[in-house]
N, C-alpha and C positions, 0 to 999 in steps of 0.2 A: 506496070503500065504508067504510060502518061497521059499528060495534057487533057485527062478526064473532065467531061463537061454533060450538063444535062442539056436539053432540048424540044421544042415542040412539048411543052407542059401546058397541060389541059387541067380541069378538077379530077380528074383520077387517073391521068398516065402521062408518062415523061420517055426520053430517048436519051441514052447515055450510050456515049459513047466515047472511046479511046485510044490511045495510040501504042504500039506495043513496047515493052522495057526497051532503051537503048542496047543493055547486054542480057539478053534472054537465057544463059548460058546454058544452052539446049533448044532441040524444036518444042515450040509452044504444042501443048495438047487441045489446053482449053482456058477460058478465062474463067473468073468468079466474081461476079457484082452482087457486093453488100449494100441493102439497102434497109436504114431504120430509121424507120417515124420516131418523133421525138417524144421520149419517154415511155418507150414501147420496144420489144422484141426485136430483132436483128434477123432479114427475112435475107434467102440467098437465090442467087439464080446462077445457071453453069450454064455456060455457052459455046461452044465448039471453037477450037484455039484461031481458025484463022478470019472470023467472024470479029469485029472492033467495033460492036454496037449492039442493042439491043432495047427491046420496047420493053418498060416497068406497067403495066395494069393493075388495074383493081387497088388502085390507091386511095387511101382519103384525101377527100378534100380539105382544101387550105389547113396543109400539114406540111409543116418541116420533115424533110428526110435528109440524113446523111449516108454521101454514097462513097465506095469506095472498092477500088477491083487491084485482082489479083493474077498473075499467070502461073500455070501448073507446064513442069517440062515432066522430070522424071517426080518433084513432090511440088506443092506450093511456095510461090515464093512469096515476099512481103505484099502488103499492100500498099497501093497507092498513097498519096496524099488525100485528104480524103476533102469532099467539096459537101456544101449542102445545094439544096433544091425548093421549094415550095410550092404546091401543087396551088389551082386557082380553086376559090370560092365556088361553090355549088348553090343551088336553090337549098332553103332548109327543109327539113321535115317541117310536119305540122304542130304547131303549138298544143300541148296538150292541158288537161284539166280545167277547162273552158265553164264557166261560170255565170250565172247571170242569175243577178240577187237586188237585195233592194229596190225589189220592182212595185213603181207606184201606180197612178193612173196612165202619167205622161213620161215616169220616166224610169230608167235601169242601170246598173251598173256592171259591167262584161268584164270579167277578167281571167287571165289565164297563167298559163308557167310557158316557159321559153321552150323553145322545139328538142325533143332528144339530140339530135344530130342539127346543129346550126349551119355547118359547113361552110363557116366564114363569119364574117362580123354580121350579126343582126342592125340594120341600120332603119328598119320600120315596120310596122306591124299592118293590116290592114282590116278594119273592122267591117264588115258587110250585112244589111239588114234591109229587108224588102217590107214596109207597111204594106197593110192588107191592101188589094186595087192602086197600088200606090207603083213606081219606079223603087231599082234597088240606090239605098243610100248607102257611101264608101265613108268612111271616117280615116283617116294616117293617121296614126301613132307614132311618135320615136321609137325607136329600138328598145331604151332602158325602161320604157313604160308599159306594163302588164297588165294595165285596166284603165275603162272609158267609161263615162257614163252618157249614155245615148238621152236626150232632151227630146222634150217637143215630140215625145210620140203622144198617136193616139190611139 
């Protein structure tokens, strides 16, 4: 196959699609698109021969994949050139190990570890804390910083 291209990429599914071999030397049965995240397992999908496209799911997000297809007449032929992809950034999981220590009269210090699953660059944290009878207060965080120390409670 040719002129393989991905498309319509969301944070967890792409559309690749392709054109068939110039010399198929045979009727096409079916195609096979390789598709593998970067540094990880080589996953396949089969597609019925006169079908030149096909939806990938269940992707991670903001993940490299390299894709690459193939045509089957009587056995498989080569594969394509092969292209990458990059799926878009998702929301992260939640931070976990969440801590709050050095707690005085007025004040505390909150900290945590980075989300299992980021699903893209972390670029801010968001602290949140409601005083009693009070409005809730927001603190932002940078990305690279894992603890705040919240002032001026009481």
């Amino acid at each position: 196959p040719v002129a393989v291209i991905a498309d319509n990429i969301t944070a967890t599914s792409m559309t690749v699609s392709w054109q068939p071999p110039h010399n198929a030397n045979g009727i096409i049965s079916s195609y096979q698109v390789s598709y593998t995240p970067h540094g990880e397992s080589e996953c396949i999908q089969d597609i019925a021969g006169v079908i030149t496209s096909t939806e990938l799911t269940s992707l991670k997000p903001h993940t490299e994949y390299t894709i690459r297809v193939r045509a089957k007449t009587e056995e498989f032929g080569e594969y394509s050139i092969s292209i990458t992809a990059t799926t878009h950034m998702d929301v992260p999981t939640i931070p976990v190990a969440v801590i709050a220590d050095n707690i005085t009269a007025t004040s505390m210090t909150v900290s945590w570890q980075p989300p299992h699953n980021a699903n893209g660059i972390i670029r801010s944290y968001q602290v949140s804390y409601t005083p009693e009878d009070e409005s809730e207060c927001i603190q932002d965080i940078a990305g690279v910083i894992t603890s705040t120390e919240l002032t001026s409670l009481k």
